[in-house]
C-alpha positions as CSV (number, residue, x, y, z in Angstrom):
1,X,0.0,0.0,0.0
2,X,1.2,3.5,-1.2
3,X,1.9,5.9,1.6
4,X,2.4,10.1,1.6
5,X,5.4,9.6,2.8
6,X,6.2,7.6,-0.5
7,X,5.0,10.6,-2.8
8,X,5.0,14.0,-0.6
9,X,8.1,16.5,-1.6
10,X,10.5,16.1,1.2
11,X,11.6,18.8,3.4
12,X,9.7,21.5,1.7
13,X,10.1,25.3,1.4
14,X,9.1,26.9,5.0
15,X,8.6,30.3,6.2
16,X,8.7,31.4,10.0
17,X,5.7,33.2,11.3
18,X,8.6,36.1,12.4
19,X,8.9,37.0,8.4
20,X,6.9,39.4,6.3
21,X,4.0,39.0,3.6
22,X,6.3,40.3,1.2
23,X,8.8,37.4,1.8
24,X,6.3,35.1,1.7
25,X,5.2,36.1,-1.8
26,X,9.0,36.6,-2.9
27,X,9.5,32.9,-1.7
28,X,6.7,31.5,-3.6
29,X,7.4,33.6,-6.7
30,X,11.6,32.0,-6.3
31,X,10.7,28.8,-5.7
32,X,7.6,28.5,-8.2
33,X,5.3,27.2,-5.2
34,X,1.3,28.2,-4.8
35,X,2.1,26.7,-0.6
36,X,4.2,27.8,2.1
37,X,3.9,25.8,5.1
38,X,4.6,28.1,8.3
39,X,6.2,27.1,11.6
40,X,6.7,28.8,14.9
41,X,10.1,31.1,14.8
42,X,10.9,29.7,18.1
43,X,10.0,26.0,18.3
44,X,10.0,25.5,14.5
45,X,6.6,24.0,15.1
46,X,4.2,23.8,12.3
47,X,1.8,26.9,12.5
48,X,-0.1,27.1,9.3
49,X,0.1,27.2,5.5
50,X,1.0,30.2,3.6
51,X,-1.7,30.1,0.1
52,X,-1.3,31.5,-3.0
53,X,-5.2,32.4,-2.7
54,X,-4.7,34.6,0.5
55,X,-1.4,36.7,-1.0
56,X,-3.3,37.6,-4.0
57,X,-6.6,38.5,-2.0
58,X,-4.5,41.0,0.1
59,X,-2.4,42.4,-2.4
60,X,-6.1,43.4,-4.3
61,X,-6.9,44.7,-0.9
62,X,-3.5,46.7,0.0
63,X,-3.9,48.0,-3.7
64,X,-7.6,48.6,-3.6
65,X,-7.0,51.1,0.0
66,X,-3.3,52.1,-0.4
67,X,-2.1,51.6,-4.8
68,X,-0.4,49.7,-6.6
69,X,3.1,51.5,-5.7
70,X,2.5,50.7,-2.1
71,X,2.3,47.6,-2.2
72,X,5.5,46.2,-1.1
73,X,6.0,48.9,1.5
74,X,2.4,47.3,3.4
75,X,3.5,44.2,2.6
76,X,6.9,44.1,4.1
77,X,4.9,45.7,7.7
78,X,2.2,42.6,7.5
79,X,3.5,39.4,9.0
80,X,2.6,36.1,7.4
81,X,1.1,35.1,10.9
82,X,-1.7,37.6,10.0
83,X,-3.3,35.7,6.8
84,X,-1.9,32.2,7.2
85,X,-4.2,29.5,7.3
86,X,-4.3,28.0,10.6
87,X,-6.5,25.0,9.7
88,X,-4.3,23.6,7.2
89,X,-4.7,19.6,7.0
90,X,-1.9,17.9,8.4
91,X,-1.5,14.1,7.7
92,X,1.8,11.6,9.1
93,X,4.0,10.3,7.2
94,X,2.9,7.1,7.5
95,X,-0.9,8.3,6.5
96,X,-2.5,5.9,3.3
97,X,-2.3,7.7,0.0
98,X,-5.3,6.7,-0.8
99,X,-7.0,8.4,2.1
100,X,-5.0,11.7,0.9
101,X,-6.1,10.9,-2.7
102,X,-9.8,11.3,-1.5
103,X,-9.1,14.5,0.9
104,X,-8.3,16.0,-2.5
105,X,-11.5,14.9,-4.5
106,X,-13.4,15.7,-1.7
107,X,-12.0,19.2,-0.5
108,X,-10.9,22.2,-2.8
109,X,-7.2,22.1,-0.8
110,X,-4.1,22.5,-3.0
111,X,-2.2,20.3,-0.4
112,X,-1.6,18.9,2.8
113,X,1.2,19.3,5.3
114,X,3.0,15.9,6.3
115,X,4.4,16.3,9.9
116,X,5.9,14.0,12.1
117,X,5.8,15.7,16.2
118,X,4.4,18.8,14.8
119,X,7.4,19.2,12.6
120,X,7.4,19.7,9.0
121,X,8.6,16.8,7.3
122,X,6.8,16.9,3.5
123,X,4.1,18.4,1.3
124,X,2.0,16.3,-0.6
125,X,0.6,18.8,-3.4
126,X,-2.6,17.9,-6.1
127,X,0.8,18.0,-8.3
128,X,1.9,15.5,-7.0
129,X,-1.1,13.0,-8.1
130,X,-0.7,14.6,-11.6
131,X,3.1,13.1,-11.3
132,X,1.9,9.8,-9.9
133,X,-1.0,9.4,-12.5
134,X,2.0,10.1,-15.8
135,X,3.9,7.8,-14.3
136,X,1.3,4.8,-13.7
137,X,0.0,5.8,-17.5
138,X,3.3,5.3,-18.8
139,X,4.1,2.0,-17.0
């Protein structure tokens, strides 16, 4: 039986909750990611997920009250702690892909946060079925 741990991106990108909105959208735009997962600055305990979805809605909204060439100056004053999504799903490692296959057909998540002791250890992304569904086809 397939497990998370067999598919999820290990060690992913993270962010502390200590840094800015604006790093958080400069990571994702580096790093090509739509999910930042978030742990605490101090214990490095997971904290929440960084979206895509919620750094575009407040850029609209710190455009929309303040314009477009403030942006990054409101951004770099808002910490991530402030819009990250504390009720991410978190799965173990050890969690049946199968049961993570159906979180995704039954949810509208773009992932799921694998952690082991409250510590980050993997992402498991809707991607990441993509890759797994290419390479069953081509077997």
């Amino acid at each position: 039986m397939y497990r998370v741990a067999d598919f999820m991106t290990v060690d992913p990108v993270c962010l502390t909750d200590a840094h800015s909105l604006f790093e958080g959208r400069a990571t994702m735009k580096e790093h090509s990611i739509r999910h930042v997962p978030i742990v605490n600055a101090t214990t490095e305990n997971f904290e929440g997920v960084l979206t895509q979805k919620a750094v575009l809605s407040h850029a609209i909204e710190i455009i929309n009250e303040q314009g477009l060439d403030n942006l990054e100056e409101y951004e770099k004053k808002q910490s991530i702690a402030d819009i990250l999504d504390e009720k991410a799903i978190t799965v173990a490692p050890e969690t049946p892909l199968i049961d993570a296959a159906k979180f995704f057909r039954n949810n509208r998540h773009g992932c799921i946060v694998v952690v082991d002791e409250f510590k980050v250890v993997g992402i498991l992304t809707s991607g990441d079925f993509v890759k797994f569904a290419i390479k069953t086809l081509e077997q």
